[in-house]
Every structure is written in C-alpha cells, then in structure tokens.
C-alpha positions as CSV (number, residue, x, y, z in Angstrom):
1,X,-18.4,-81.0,30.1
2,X,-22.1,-81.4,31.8
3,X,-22.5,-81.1,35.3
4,X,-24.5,-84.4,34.9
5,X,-26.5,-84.8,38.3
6,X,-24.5,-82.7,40.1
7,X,-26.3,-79.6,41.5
8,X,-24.0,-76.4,42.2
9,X,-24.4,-74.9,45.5
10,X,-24.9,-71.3,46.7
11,X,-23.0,-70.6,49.4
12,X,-24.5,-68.3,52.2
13,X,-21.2,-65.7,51.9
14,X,-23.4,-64.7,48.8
15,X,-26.2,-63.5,51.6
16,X,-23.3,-61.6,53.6
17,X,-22.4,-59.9,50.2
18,X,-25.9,-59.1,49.3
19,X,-27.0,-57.9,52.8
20,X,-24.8,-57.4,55.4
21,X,-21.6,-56.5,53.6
22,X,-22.3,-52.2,54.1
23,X,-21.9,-49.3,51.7
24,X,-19.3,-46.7,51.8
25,X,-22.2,-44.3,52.5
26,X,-24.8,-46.0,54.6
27,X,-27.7,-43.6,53.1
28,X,-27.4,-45.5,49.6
29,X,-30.1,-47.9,50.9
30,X,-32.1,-44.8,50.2
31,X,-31.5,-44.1,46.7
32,X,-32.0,-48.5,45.9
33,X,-35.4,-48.3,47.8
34,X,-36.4,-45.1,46.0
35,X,-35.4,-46.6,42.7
36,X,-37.3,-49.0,43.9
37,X,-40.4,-47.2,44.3
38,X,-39.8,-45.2,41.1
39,X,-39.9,-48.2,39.0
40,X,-43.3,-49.1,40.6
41,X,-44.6,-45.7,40.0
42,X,-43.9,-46.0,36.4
43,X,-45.4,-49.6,35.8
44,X,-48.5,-48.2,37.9
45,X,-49.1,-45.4,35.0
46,X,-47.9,-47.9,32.3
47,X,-51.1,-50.1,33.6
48,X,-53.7,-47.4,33.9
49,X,-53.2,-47.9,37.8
50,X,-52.1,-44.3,38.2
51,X,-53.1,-41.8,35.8
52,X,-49.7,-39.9,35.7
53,X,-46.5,-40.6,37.2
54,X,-47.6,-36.7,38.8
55,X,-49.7,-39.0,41.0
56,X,-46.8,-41.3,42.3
57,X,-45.4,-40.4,45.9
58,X,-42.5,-42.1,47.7
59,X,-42.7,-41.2,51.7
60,X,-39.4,-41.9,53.7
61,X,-40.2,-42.0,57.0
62,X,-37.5,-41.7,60.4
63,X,-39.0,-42.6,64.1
64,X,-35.5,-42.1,65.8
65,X,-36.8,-42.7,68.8
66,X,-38.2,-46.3,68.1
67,X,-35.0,-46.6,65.5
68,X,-37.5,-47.0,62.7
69,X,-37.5,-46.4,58.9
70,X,-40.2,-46.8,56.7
71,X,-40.4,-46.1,52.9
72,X,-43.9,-45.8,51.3
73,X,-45.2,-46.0,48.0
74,X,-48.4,-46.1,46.0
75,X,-46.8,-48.0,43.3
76,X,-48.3,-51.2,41.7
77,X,-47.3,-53.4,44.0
78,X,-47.3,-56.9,43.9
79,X,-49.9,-59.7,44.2
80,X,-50.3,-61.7,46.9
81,X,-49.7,-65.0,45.0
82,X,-46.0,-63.7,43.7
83,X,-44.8,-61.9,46.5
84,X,-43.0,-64.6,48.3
85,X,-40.8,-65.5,45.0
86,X,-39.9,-62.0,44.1
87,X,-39.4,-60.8,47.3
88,X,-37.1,-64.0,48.4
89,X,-35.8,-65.2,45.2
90,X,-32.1,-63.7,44.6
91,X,-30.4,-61.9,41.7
92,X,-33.4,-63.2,39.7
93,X,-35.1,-59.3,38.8
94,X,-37.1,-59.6,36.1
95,X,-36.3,-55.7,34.6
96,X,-33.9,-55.0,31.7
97,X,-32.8,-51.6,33.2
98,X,-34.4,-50.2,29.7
99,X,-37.7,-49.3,30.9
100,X,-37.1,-49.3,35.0
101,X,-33.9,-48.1,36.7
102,X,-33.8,-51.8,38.4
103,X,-32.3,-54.9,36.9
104,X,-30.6,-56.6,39.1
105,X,-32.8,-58.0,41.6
106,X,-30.9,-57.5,45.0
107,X,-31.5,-54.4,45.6
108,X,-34.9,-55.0,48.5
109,X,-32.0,-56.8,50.4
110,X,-29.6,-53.9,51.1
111,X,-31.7,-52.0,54.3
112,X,-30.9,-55.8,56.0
113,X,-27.2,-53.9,56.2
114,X,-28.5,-51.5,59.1
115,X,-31.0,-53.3,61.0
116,X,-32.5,-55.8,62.7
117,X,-35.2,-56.9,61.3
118,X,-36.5,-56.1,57.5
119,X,-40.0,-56.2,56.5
120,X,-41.6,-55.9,53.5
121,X,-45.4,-55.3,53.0
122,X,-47.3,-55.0,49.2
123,X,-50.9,-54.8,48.2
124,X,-52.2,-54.5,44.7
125,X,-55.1,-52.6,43.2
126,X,-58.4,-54.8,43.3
127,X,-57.1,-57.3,46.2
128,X,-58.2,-57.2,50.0
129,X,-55.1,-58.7,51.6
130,X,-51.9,-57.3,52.4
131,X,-48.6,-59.7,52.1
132,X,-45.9,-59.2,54.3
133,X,-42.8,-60.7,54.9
134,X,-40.2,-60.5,57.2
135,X,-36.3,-60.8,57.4
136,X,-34.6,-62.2,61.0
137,X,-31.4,-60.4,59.9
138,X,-30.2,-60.8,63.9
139,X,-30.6,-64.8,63.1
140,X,-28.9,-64.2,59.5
141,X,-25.9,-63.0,61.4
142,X,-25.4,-65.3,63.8
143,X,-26.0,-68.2,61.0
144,X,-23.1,-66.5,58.7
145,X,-20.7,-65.9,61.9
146,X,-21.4,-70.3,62.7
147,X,-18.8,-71.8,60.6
148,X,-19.9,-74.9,61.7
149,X,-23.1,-74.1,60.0
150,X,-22.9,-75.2,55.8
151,X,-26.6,-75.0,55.1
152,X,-26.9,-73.2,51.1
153,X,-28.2,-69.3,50.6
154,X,-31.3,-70.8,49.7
155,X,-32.0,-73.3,52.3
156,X,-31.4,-69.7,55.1
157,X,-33.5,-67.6,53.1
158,X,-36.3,-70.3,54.1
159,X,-35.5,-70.3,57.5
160,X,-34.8,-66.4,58.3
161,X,-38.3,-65.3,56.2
162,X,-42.0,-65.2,57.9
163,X,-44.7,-64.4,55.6
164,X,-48.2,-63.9,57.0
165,X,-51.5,-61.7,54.9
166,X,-53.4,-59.4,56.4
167,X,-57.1,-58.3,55.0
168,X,-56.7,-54.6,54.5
169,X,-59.8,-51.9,54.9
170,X,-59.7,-50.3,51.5
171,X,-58.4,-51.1,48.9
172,X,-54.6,-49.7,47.8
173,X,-51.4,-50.3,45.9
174,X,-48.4,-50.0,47.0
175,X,-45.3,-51.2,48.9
176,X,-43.8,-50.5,52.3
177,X,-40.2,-51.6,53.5
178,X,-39.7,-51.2,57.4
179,X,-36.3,-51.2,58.6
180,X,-37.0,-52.3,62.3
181,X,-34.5,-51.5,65.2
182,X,-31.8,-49.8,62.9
183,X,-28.2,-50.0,64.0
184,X,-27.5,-47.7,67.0
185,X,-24.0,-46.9,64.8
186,X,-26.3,-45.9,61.8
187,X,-27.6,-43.1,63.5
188,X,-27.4,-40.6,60.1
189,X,-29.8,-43.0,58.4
190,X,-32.2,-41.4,61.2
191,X,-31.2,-38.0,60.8
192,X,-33.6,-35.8,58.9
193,X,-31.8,-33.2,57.2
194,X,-28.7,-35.4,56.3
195,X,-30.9,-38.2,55.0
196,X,-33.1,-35.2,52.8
197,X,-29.9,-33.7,52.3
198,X,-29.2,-37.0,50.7
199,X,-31.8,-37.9,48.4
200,X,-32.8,-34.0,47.1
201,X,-28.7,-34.7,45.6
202,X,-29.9,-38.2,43.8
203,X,-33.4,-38.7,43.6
204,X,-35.5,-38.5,40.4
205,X,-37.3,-35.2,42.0
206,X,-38.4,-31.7,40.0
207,X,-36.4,-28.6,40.1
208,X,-37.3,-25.7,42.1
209,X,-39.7,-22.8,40.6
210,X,-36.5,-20.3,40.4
211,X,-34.3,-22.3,38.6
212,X,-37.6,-23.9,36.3
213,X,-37.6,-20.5,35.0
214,X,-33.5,-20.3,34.2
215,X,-34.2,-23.6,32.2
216,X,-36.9,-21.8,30.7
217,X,-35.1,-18.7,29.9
218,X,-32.2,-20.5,28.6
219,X,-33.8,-23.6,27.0
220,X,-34.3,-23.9,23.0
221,X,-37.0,-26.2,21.1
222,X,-34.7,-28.8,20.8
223,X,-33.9,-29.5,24.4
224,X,-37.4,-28.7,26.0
225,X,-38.0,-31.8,24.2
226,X,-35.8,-33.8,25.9
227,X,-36.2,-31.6,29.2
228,X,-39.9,-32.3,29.1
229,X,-39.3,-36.5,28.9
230,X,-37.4,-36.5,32.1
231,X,-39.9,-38.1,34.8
232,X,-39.9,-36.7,38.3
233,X,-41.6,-38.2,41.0
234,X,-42.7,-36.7,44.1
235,X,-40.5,-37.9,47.3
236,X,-41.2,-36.3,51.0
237,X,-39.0,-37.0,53.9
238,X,-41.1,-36.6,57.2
239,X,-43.1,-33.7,56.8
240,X,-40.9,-32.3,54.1
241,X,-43.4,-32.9,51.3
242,X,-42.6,-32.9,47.4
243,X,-39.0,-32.0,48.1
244,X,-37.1,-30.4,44.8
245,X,-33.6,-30.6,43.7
246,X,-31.3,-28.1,45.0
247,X,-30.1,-26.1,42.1
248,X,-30.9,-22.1,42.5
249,X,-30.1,-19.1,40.7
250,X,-26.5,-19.1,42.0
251,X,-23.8,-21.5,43.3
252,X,-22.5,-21.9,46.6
253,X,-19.3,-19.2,46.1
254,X,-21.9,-16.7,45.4
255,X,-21.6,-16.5,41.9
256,X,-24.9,-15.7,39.8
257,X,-25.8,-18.4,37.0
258,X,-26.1,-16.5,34.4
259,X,-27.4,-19.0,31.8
260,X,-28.0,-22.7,31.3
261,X,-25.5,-24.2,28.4
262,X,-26.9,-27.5,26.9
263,X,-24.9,-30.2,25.2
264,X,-25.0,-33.5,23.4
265,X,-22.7,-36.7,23.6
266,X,-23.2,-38.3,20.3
267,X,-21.6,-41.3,18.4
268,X,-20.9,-41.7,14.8
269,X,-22.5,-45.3,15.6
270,X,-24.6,-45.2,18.0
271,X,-26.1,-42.2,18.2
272,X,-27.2,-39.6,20.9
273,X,-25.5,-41.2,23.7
274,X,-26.6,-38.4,26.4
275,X,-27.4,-34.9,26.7
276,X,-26.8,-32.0,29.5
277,X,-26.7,-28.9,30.8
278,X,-24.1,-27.0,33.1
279,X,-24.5,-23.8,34.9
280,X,-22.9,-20.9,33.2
281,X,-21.6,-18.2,36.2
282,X,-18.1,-16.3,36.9
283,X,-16.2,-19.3,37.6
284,X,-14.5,-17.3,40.6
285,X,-13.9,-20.4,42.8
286,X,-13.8,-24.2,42.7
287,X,-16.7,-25.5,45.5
288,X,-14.6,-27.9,46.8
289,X,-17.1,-28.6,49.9
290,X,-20.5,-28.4,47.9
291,X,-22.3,-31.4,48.2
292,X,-24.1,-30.5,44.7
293,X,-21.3,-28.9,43.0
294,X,-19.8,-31.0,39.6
295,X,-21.5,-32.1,37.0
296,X,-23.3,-35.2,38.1
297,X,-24.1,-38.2,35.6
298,X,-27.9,-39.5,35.5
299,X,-29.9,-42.6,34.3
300,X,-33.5,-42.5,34.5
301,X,-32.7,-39.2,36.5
302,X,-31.4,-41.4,39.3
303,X,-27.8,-40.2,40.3
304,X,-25.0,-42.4,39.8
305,X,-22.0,-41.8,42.2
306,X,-21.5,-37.8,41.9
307,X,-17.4,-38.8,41.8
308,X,-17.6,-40.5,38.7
309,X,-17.2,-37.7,37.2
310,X,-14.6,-36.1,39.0
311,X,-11.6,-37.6,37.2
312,X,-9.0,-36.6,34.8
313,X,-10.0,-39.0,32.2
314,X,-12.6,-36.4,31.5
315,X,-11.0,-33.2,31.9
316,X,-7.4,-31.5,31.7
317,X,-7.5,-31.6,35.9
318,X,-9.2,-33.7,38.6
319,X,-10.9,-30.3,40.5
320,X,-12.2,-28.8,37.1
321,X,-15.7,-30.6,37.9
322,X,-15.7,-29.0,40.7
323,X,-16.3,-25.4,39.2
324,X,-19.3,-26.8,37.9
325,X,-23.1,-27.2,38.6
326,X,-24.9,-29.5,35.7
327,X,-26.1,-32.8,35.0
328,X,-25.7,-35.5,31.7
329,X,-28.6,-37.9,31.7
330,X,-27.4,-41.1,29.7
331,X,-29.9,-41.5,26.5
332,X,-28.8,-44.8,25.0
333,X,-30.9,-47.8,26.7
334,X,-27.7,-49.8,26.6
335,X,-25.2,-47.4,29.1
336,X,-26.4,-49.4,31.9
337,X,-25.1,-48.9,35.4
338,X,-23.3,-51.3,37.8
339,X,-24.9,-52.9,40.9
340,X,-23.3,-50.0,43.2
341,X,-24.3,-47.6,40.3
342,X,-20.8,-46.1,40.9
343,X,-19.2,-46.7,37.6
344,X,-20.8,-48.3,33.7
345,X,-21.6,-52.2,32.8
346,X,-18.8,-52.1,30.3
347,X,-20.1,-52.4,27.1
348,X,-19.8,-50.9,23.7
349,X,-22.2,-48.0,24.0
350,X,-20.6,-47.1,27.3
351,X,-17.3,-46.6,26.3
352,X,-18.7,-44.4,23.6
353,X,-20.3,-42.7,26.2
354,X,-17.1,-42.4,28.2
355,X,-15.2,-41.4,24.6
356,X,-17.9,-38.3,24.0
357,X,-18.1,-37.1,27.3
358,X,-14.1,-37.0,27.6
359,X,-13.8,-35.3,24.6
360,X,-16.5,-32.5,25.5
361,X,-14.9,-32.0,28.8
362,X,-11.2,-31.5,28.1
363,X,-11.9,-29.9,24.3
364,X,-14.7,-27.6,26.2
365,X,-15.7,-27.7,29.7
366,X,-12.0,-27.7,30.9
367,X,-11.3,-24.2,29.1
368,X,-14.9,-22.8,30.3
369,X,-14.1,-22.3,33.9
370,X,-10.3,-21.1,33.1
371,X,-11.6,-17.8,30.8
C-alpha cells in the first residue's frame, strides 16, 4: 500500500544508537576512524593525489592532560561544498565495501560515544579553506534524556552541528577528527601503549623486518602474489612513528616459528574465497593471555573481531585457535563485514567462506597443534 503523503519519521533513539550507545571495547572508535583514514588514503592514490599509498600517514594523537584526541590524515579529503552533507547526513555512505573498507556511513559518529564535543575538520588538494564542523554531544544528551522533547534525528542533527571555514596557509588534503574533553571514565582511550597496543593488533600496518624475512623464507610464487597486493598504510601513535604489526620470530610461550604455512579457502562456486598463513612452531602451549595469539580474520587488512574465530564451529575445540599465530584475509568482494565488524553480512559467499574455513580448521589446523 503507498504511504501516500505521509512522511515516516526518524526517531532520535536512532542518534543514541549511532553515537552514544558504547562499544564493548571503547578503543574500537580507533579502528572506524583509521578505516576511515585508510579509505581516504586509497582514493587519494586512486586520484593521482598521492603517488602511493607508501605516502599515506594516519597520526593518532592523545593530550591526556587537556583529555584530547585527534586523528590526522593526508587523505583526499572532502570539498568544502560537500562536507556538511556527508559529514551530517546518516547511514547514507556512498562506498560499496568493494573498493574501501567503509560502507555504511556511521562510522565518523562513533568518537561522539566518549566525549564531549566532536569535531571534524577536511581540506582538499587545490582549495584555500578548511571546513569544520562541530558536534554538541553534551546538548545531544541532554535532548535524548528530555522525553518531553519529540523533535526527529534529523531536525537535532541541525541543531547540535556548527559549521564554520577557515582559509588555510598552504595548501593540504586531509581530515582531522578531534575528540574534545573525552570522558574522565574513558581514560584507556588516552593511554598510549594500550591504545598502540590496540591498533598495531587491527590496523592495516606492515610487518616487522624479522618476521618480513620468515614470509620471505617461507613464501612461494604463488602467495608473494597475493602477499605483495595487501596495502599497508603507515599509522603513528604520538611519537611512535610507522608502527608495525607484532608478529616476531617466536610466539609468546617461547616457542621458535619455524616456518610460515599458507592456505586457501576456495569454493566450487565462487572461487578463492580467502587465503592465509599460520605460524608453524612446537605447539608446546595454548597463549591463552596473548593479545595476538589465534588466527585472526582480515578484510582490506583491517581486523575483524579477533574472537570470531575462536569457536568450535571451526575447529574440534574452542582453545585450539589459541595455539595459533596467523591471519585469513577475505578475497571475495562479496564477504562483507557487519557494522560492528564482529561477525559476516550473511550472504551466499559468506557462508561459503564460513563452510571452507571450518573445513580447513577441524580437517587440518585442529590436528596441527595436537602432533
């Protein structure tokens, strides 16, 4: 039946949902604004705007003591005569999550979570003015807790959001998001080495120059192939510059990696569905404690939850993962992630995914660790 005249209304629970309502781990805002920041990277070198996505840098940056948070890149950015839209507009992103790790369009909203106040600020190459825009989340909270207050999602966004310009001396690209008076509860969002310790576990980030030459000692011609494609971008945290991922030459029970062992997940149908590698050592002990230990599922080289893993639908026990150091990095463009990026759109291709995955670990990786 048409909806004739009538024009649906969205509710402002949808803002408490989308901003206020907190992850299980606060430090996730990290991994959406680095996302972020990736997928900016990569349409700047797609557009000639960086040569190489070797030239992309995301900063983080903590000032504890003004309870500050700024993330930086020199990404493309976005011109002054969009921003408002995209940066206000909800659930309306405009990326497939083919090309870019983003689709969904929410995810600038999440740092409103922890803080006060949430700014934004974007230039582009070529223009002389900065835009930014800026979030009253202490007014968004008090409007959501007002029961008494019934005005739409759309008619708040208008009132908590303050966009100015501001002419900038050189010329850049780039965006900025400033997380302004963060949550005095929130304080691990402002501590260094947790927050590093954080994203070297799911950012898109290189490997270290030991374990770069285990991949090469181990690696064949088909693999480097696929090795070769993954993109890494350089992240810092403070003045912890161009941090790597933490994989070494042994894992955390002492036990020596003594080879890399690759594998495919492939599908009668649809193809190569992913490929990885898993760290081949003694197998001594589970690392129950290990923050890196298991074999952790990628897209775009961006982590997905590290316990998706850890289940028995893909191997004989729930702690086998745990003997484990590797990573599968998801292949087919269709295997898309959820919002929360802890579990699979469910689709086809991703059960497949699910199907050939569970097969390799209970028919293989399950007996590995046990000879």
């Amino acid at each position: 039946m048409a909806l004739n005249n009538y024009k649906p209304v969205i509710g402002k629970k949808l803002l408490q949902n989308l901003i206020v309502n907190l992850y299980k781990d606060s430090r996730t805002i990290f991994r959406e604004y680095i996302q972020n920041s990736c997928d900016a990277i990569y349409e700047a070198v797609d557009r000639k705007v960086l040569g190489s996505v070797d030239d992309g840098h995301v900063e983080v940056l903590l000032f504890p003591v003004q309870k500050t948070i700024k993330i930086v890149d020199n990404g493309i950015g976005i011109h002054s005569k969009n921003a408002v839209s995209i940066l206000t507009d909800i659930s309306k992103g405009t990326k497939d999550g083919i090309s870019y790790a983003g689709q969904y369009g929410i995810g600038r909203l999440v740092g409103g979570g922890y803080c006060e106040q949430l700014v934004f600020k974007t230039t582009v190459e070529g223009e002389d003015v900065e835009t930014i825009l800026a979030i009253d989340i202490v007014e968004l909270k008090r409007v959501l807790a007002d029961d008494s207050d019934d005005r739409t999602a759309e008619e708040i966004m208008q009132d908590i959001c303050s966009v100015t310009t501001s002419p900038v001396e050189e010329l850049k690209h780039g965006f900025e998001v400033i997380m302004n008076r963060v949550n005095v509860a929130q304080d691990v969002l402002l501590d260094e080495e947790k927050v590093k310790d954080y994203i070297v576990n799911i950012a898109p980030i290189d490997y270290s120059t030991p374990f770069k030459q285990l991949i090469v000692n181990s690696i064949d011609d088909e693999y480097k192939v696929l090795f070769d494609a993954l993109h890494h971008v350089r992240v810092s945290v403070n003045d912890h510059t161009d941090l790597k991922k933490k994989y070494g030459l042994a894992v955390s029970n002492g036990d020596e990696i003594r080879k890399l062992r690759f594998f495919k997940i492939q599908d009668k149908l649809f193809g190569l569905m992913a490929w990885g590698w898993y760290a081949v050592t003694k197998f001594s002990t589970q690392m129950n404690n290990d923050p890196i230990a298991g074999i952790r599922l990628r897209k775009h080289n961006i982590s997905l939850d590290p316990d998706i893993l850890n289940t028995k639908e893909y191997f004989k026990e729930t702690r086998s993962n745990l003997y484990f150091y590797g990573e599968v990095f998801i292949q087919n463009n269709l295997v898309v992630p959820n919002s929360s990026r802890d579990g699979l759109v469910d689709s086809d291709e991703s059960k497949a995914l699910k199907n050939g995955f569970s097969e390799y670990g209970i028919n293989i990786l399950s007996q590995v660790y046990q000879r």
